[in-house]
C-alpha positions in Angstrom: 0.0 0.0 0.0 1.2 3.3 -0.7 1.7 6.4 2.1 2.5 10.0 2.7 3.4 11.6 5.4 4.0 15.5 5.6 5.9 17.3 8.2 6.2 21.1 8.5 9.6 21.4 8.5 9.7 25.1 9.3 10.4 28.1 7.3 13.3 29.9 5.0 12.4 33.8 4.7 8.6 33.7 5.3 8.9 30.6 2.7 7.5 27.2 3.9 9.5 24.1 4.2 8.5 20.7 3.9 9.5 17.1 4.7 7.2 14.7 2.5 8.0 11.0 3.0 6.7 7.8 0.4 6.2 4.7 1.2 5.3 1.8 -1.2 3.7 -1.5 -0.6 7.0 -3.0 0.2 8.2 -0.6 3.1 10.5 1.4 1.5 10.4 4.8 2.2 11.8 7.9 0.8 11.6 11.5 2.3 12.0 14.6 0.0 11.9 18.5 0.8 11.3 21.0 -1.1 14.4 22.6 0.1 16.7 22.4 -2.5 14.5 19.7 -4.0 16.1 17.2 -1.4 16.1 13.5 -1.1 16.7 13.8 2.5 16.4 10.1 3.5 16.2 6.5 1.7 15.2 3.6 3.9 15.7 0.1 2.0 16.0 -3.6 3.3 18.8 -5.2 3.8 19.2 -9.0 3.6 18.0 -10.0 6.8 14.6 -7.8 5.9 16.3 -4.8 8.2 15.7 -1.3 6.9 18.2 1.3 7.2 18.6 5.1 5.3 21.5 4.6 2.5 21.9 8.5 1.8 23.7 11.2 3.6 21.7 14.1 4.7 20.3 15.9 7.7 17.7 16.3 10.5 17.0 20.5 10.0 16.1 23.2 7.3 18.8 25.4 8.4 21.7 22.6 8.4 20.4 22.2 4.4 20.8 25.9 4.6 24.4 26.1 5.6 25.5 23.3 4.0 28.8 23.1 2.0 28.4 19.9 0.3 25.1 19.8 -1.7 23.9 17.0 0.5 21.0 15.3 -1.8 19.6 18.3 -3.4 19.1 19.3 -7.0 22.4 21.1 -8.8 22.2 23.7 -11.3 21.6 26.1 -13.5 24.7 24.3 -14.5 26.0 21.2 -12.3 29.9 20.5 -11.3 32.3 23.7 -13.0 32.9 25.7 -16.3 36.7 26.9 -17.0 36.5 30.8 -16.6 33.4 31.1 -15.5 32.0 32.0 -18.7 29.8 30.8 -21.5 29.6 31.8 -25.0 26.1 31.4 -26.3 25.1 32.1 -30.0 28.4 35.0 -30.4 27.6 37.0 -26.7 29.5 35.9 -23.8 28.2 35.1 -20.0 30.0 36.2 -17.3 29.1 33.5 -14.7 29.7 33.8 -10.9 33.2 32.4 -10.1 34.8 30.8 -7.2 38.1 31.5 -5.6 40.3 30.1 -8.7 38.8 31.0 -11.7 35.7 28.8 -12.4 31.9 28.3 -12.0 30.9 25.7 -9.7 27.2 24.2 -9.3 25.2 26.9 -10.1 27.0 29.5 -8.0 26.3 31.7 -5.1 22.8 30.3 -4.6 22.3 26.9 -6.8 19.1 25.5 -7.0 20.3 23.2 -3.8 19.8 26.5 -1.8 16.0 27.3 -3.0 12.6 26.9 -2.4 10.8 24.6 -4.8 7.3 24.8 -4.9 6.2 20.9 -4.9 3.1 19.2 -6.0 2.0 15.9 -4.9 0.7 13.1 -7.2 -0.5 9.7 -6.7 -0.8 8.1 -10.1 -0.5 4.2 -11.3 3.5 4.7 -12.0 3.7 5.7 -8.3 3.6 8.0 -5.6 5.6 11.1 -5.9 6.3 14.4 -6.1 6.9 17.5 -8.6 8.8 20.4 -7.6 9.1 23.5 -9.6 11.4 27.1 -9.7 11.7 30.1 -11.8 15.3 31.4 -12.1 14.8 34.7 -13.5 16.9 36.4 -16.5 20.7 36.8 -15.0 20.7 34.3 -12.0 24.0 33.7 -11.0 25.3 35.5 -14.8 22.9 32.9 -16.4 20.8 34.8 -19.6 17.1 33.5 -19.9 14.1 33.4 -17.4 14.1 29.7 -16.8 11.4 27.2 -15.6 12.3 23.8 -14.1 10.8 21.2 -12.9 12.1 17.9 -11.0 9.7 14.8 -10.9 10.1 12.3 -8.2 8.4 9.1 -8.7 8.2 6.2 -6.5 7.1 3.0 -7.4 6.3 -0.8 -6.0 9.7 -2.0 -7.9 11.9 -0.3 -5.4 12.5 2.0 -7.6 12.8 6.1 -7.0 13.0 8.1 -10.4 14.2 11.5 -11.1 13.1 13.5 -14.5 14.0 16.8 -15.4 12.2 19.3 -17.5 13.2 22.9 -18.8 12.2 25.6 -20.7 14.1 29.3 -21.0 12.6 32.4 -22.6 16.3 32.9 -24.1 19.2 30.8 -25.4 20.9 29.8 -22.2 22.7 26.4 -20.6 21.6 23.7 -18.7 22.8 20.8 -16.6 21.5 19.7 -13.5 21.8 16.7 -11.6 20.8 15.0 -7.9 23.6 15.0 -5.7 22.7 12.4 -3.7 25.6 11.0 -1.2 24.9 7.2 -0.8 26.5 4.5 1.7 24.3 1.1 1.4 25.7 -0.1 4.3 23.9 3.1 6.2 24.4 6.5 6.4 26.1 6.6 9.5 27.7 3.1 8.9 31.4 4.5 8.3 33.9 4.1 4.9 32.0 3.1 1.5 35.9 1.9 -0.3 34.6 -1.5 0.3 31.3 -1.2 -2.1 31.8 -2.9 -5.3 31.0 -0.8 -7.8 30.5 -1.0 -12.0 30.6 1.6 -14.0 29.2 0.6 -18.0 31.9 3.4 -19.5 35.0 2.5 -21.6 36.2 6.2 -21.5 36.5 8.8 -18.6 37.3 12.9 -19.0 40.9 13.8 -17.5 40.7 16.7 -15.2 43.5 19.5 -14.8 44.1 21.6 -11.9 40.8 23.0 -11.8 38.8 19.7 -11.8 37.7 20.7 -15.1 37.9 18.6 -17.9 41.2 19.1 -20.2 39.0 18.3 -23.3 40.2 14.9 -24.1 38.8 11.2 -23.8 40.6 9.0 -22.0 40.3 4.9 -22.3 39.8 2.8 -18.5 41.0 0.1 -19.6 44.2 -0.7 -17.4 43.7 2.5 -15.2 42.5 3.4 -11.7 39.5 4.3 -13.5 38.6 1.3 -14.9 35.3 -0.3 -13.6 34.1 -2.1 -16.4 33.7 -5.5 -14.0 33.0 -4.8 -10.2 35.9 -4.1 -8.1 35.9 -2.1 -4.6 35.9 1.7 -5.0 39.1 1.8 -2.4 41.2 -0.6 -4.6 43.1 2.1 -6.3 41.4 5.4 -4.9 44.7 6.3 -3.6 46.5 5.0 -6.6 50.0 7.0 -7.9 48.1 8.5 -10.6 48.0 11.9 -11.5 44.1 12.2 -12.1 43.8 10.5 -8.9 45.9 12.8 -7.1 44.3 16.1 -9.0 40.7 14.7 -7.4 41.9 13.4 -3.9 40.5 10.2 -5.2 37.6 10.0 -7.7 35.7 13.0 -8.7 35.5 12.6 -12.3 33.0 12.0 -14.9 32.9 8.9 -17.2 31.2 8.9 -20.7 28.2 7.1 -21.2 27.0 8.3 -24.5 29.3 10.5 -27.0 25.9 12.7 -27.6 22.5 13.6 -26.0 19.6 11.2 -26.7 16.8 10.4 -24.5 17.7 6.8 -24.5 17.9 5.1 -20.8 21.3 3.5 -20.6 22.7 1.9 -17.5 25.2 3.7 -15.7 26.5 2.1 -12.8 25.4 -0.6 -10.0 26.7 -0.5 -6.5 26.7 -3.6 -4.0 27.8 -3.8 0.0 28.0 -7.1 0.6 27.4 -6.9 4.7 23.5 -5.7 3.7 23.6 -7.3 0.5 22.0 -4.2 -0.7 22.2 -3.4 -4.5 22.0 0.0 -5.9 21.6 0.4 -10.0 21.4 3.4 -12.0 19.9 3.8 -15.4 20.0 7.3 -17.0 19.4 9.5 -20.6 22.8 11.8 -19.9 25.6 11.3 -21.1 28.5 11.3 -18.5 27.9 9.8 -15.3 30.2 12.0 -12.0 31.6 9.5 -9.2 32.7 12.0 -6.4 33.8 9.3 -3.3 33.2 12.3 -0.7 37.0 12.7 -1.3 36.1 16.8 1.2 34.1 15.2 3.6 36.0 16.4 7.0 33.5 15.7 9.8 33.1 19.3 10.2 29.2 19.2 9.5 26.9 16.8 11.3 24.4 15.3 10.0 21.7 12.8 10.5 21.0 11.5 14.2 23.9 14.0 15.3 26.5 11.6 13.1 29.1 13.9 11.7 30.2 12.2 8.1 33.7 12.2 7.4 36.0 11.9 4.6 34.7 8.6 1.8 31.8 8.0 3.8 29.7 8.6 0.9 29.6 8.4 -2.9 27.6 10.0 -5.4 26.2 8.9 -8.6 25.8 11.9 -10.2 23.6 11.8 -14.0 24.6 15.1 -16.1 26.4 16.4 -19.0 30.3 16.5 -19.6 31.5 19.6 -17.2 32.5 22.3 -19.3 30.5 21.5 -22.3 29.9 25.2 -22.8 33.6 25.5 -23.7 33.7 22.6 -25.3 32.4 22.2 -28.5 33.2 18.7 -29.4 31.5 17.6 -25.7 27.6 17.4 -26.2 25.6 20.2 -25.8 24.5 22.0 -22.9 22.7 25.0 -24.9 18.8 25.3 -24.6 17.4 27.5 -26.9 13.7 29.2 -26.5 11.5 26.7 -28.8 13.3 23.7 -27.3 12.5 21.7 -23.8 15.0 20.1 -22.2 14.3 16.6 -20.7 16.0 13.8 -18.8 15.5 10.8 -16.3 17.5 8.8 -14.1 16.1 5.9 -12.2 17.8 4.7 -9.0 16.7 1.4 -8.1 17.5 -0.6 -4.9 17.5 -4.0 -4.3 19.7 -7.0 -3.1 22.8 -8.8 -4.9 
């Protein structure tokens, strides 16, 4: 059978804040806000039929609105970084905000992980869910175009929690967004994820330079630390002598998944922990698939049930676009002109191995 719950979660300048949680018929239960369009919490079985909350995140509105490290919320207008912090679009260029060294990071300032979504509820035969939408006016953040998003949550009896995207701009602008969700299948407060097998269905990865931007070039796994391409533990060579490694402090680089844009569902990745047995598997329409191993994660923020997370205590699966496309020409796309709608989907779905 499937729930909702709905807890006021308090307020961010006279704005309302939610905490909505799902439940389907077999228990699961996911909690989203519309803070930052949030996944807040995940509870799955484990083997032994023992639920637990695989994603990172935290008990209060104003930790979400302090925090540093895009804990499970939506990232844009444009996720991960852009050399220079600018963006040519159709012969006019964008002067982005920049960070402290030169680049644009996940949407700036005040990303979309820092707003107030307006959410809708629906309860329809695909599942139980939730839409949430935001206007980003003309200039937000050095972005051109007034904006609308929307991000579609969708639970279903399959175990399995989808994400779809939807955007329209009243001006040629970029887009990339993505859910930054931090997992650990063993628990969220259940210590170092290096021992979760993980596979990644990519033959190529994008090289980083100083930055952590992309250097432009395609890179083949095969015979690297980056190679996934059969299940092996994310710690076996996370501290490898490499210099990609060393650039990222581990993994924080995006591997290729499709050489274009298309809105055909490929796998991505698939994560075990074989303690819970638990199985995570990701199926997505972008084209480059971000593993960040929570390489900055310094126990300085607590989170959940007063647990403070600490560094590689949680990995993200992040679905987007190359980083950098915009300067990029031979990367796919991130420009969204006026008559066009930009669409995507990512399905996370949990299970046991």
């Amino acid at each position: 059978m499937k729930a909702l719950d709905i807890k006021d979660w308090g307020a961010v300048a006279n704005q309302k804040v939610y905490l909505y949680t799902l439940t389907n018929k077999n228990g699961m239960r996911v909690s989203l806000s519309n803070i930052g369009a949030a996944i807040q919490s995940v509870f799955v079985k484990d083997k032994n039929g023992v639920f637990d909350d695989v994603v990172l995140g935290y008990d209060t509105v104003a930790s979400y609105q302090h925090d540093p490290f895009y804990m499970g919320t939506i990232v844009g207008r444009y996720a991960n970084r852009i050399a220079g912090a600018k963006v040519e679009i159709e012969g006019k260029t964008w002067q982005l905000t920049a960070k402290e060294g030169g680049f644009h990071h996940h949407g700036g300032k005040e990303g979309f992980n820092k707003k107030i979504w307006t959410p809708v509820l629906f309860d329809k035969s695909e599942g139980l869910g939730l839409t949430f939408s935001l206007f980003s006016p003309d200039g937000d953040e050095g972005f051109p175009g007034n904006l609308q998003v929307t991000v579609k949550y969708t639970l279903n009896d399959d175990d399995q929690l989808t994400v779809e995207y939807s955007c329209e701009t009243d001006k040629s602008t970029v887009i990339n967004l993505t859910q930054h969700a931090y997992f650990n299948l063993a628990g969220h407060n259940k210590g170092s994820i290096t021992d979760h097998q993980l596979r990644v269905d990519a033959k190529q990865y994008l090289p980083v330079n100083s930055m952590i931007v992309p250097n432009g070039n395609l890179a083949d796994v095969a015979g690297t630390s980056f190679d996934f391409s059969t299940p092996k533990p994310i710690g076996r060579d996370i501290d490898a002598d490499h210099e990609q490694i060393n650039l990222g402090s581990g993994y924080d680089h995006s591997w290729v998944l499709k050489k274009g844009r298309s809105q055909e569902l490929v796998l991505a990745a698939q994560a075990t922990e074989d303690k819970s047995g638990r199985k995570l598997t990701v199926h997505t329409t972008e084209p480059a698939l971000h593993i960040y191993t929570g390489n900055f994660l310094d126990g300085s923020v607590k989170g959940k049930d007063g647990y403070a997370y600490r560094r590689r205590e949680g990995f993200c699966l992040e679905t987007q676009n190359y980083p950098d496309s915009p300067n990029k020409p031979h990367f796919p796309s991130a420009i969204l002109k006026a008559s066009e709608i930009f669409s995507s989907k990512t399905i996370f779905e949990f299970g046991l191995k």
